[in-house]
Structures are given as structure tokens and as C-alpha cells.
N, C-alpha and C positions, 0 to 999 in steps of 0.2 A: 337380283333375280335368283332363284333357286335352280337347281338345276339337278345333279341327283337327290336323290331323299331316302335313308334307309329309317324305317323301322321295326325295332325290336320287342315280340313280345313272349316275355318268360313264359313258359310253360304253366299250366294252373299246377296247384300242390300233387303232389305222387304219390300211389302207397310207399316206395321207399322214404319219401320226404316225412310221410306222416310217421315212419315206424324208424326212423332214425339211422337208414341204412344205407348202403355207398348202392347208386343204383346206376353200373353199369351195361354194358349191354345183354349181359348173359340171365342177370337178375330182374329191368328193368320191369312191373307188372302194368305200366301207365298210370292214370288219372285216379283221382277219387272221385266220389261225387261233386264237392266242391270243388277241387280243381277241375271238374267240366264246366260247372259251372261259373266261376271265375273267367275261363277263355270264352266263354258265350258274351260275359258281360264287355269283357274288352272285342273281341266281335264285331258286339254291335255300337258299339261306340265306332270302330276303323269304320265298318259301314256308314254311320249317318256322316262322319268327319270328310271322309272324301268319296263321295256321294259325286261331285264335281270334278276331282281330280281322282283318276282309278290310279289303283296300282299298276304298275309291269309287272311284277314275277314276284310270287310266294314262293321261299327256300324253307325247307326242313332238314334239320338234321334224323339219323336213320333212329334213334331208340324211341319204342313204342312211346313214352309220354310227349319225345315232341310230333311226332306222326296223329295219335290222337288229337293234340293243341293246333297241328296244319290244318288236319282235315275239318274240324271245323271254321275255322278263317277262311279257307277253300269256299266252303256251303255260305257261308255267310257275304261274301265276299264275291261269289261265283268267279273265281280264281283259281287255274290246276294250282296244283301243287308239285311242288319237284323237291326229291329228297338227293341231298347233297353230303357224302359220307365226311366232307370236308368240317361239317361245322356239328361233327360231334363232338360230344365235349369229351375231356381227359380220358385218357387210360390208364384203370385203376390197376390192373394188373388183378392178383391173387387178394386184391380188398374187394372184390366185387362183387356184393352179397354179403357183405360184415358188416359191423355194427361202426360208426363213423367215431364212438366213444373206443375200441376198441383199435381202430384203425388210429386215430390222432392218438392214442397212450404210447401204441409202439414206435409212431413215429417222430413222437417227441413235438406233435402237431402237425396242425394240418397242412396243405400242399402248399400252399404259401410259406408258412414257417422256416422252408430251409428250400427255397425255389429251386436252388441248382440239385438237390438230391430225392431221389425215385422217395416217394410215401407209404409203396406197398415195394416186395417183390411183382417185377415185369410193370409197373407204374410208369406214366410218364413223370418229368419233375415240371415243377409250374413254368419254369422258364423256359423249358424245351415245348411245353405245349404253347404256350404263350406265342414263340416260336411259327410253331407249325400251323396253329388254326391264323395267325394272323396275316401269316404269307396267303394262306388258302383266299381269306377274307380280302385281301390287297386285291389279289387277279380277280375274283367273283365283280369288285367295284370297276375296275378297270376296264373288266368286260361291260358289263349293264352300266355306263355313262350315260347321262342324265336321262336316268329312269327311276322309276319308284320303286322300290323293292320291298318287302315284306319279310321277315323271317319267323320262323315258329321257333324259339331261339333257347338254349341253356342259359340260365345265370352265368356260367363264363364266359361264354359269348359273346355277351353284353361286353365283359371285362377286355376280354378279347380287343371288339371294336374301339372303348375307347384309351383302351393301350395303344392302339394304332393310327388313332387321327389326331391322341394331343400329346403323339411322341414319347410316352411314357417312358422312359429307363426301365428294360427287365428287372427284376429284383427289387423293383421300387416298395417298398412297405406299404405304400398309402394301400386303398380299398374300396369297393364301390359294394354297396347296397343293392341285391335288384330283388326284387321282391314278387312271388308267383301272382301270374296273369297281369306284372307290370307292363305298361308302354313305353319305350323309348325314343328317341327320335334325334338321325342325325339329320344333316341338311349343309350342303354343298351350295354355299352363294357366289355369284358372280357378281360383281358391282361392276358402276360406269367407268370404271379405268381398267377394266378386263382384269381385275386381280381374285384370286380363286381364294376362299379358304372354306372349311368347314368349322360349321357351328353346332353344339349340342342345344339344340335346341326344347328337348325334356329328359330326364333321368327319374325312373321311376316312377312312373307315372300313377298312380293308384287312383285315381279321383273315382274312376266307373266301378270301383269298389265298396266306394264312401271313406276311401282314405284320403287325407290330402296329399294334391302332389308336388313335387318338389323339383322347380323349374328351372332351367339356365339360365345368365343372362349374359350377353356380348357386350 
């Protein structure tokens, strides 16, 4: 039996993403054209999918491109939306607004590269955010217990969540993929001897794109 279910869906592409630039809160300019339309496609895919089973609660993190990617899931979905300053992604510090070629040169790479150490001046480092969004993330789940939840989510996010449900070690090298206006999907089973665990049950979901996607298995 299932019992919570969150899913993640990346934001459609940015103009920061399209113009190669760190787009944190002070720069962020939202969507492109395609990335609206990218979040419509995935949209209406969540609409016709659980059609039968609704969601509980649409989260957004506060920078305009995932505000823009709620609000449509909201309309599509007819679901408020709630923006949650919790599941913003990284602080860039003094990168924010730079060229992401510019930013990895001086930091010898990007925020991964050297997890425990700041990427800009006033920067989080990847471990320290990893950290903090995924405590944030732990309490969000603990409160919304077996409910469906939705997010308008960052690419780290994503990384975020499953750092946090398959235990990851900080600092771990490995890497996940998440691809704009991807679906994700965890899922919380309970079986007949009352034993809990969570399963990823998709990672990058592209298919309502016409990408294929690329599925879990238990």
C-alpha cells in the first residue's frame, strides 16, 4: 500500500538556463517560451495521471521560474499553491547574475566540486545546503504524512530528496540527472507486516516531452 507520494517537477528551461547564467534570486527573469511550455506538457500529463487520486498540497519554492512552473500546475490541477522559502535552491552569493563559465573557472568548478567549500563569495557550499534544504524537506514530509504532495521544484531539489531517502553520504561524488519540466516520483509503501520503506519510483521522467524515461525498479 502506498501511503505518502511526493512528486517532483523541475521547472521548464529559464532565461538564465538558456543564457548560461547563475540565476539566483536577485537575477532570476523566469520561463522561456519553451519552458512554459514544457510545464504545461507535464501539467497535463499530472492531470490526466491522477484524475482519481488528487493531490494534497502544491509546494513552490519563492524564485520567479518556480512560481511561474506552480502557477501553472495550480490552473491545471486546480490546486492553491503555497510558496515555501524552504525549498529554494542554493545561495549563490556574489555569482548571482554571472556567467556559470565564469563562476566554475574561479571556483576551480562547480558547487559539487569541492562540496565542503563556498563557490562564490557569500555562497552556500553544496554540503552545507544539502544540509539545510534537506532538514527543511524531512519536517515538510513528516508533517503532510500520507498525503500527496506536489512540488514546482529546482534541479537540486530533486538532488536534495534523494540525498535524503536513500541515505546518501554528503560529499558523495555520484550525480543525478534532472532534466527541465522532468517528473519525479517518490512513494512511501507500507506492506502486510507493517514495514515502511520508500521507493523511487521514477527519476526523470521525460516521456510527455517525447523523451524517453528512465524508470526505477525495487
Amino acid at each position: 500500500m502506498i501511503t505518502t507520494e511526493l512528486v517532483f517537477v523541475r521547472h521548464g528551461e529559464a532565461h538564465c538556463n538558456a543564457n548560461g547564467v547563475v540565476g539566483g534570486p536577485a537575477t532570476c527573469t523566469g520561463l522561456t517560451n519553451l519552458g512554459y511550455h514544457q510545464v504545461e506538457q507535464a501539467a497535463d500529463r499530472l492531470a490526466d495521471e491522477h484524475r482519481d487520486r488528487p493531490f494534497t498540497a502544491l509546494y513552490s519554492g519563492p524564485r520567479l521560474r518556480l512560481r511561474q512552473t506552480g502557477e501553472i500546475l495550480s490552473q491545471a490541477l486546480g490546486l492553491p499553491m503555497r510558496t515555501a522559502p524552504g525549498l529554494g535552491g542554493p545561495i549563490h552569493g556574489v555569482a548571482d547574475g554571472k556567467s556559470w563559465t565564469e563562476v566554475k573557472t574561479a571556483a576551480d568548478g562547480g558547487p559539487q566540486a569541492h562540496p565542503d567549500r563556498p563557490w562564490a563569495e557569500g555562497s552556500d557550499t553544496w554540503n552545507g545546503y544539502l544540509q539545510r534544504a534537506g532538514d527543511f524537506l524531512h519536517g515538510l514530509i513528516d508533517r503532510h504524512e500520507g498525503d500527496r504532495l506536489l512540488f514546482a521544484a529546482h534541479g537540486e531539489t530533486v538532488i536534495v530528496a534523494h540525498t535524503l531517502l536513500l541515505a546518501i553520504p554528503l560529499g558523495s561524488p555520484a550525480g543525478f540527472t534532472v532534466s527541465h519540466g522532468s517528473i519525479t516520483r517518490w512513494q512511501h509503501h507500507l506492506n502486510r507486516l507493517d514495514q515502511r520503506r520508500w521507493i523511487l519510483d521514477r527519476h526523470n521522467d521525460t516521456a510527455h516531452l517525447g523523451a524517453p524515461a528512465i524508470r526505477a525498479t525495487s
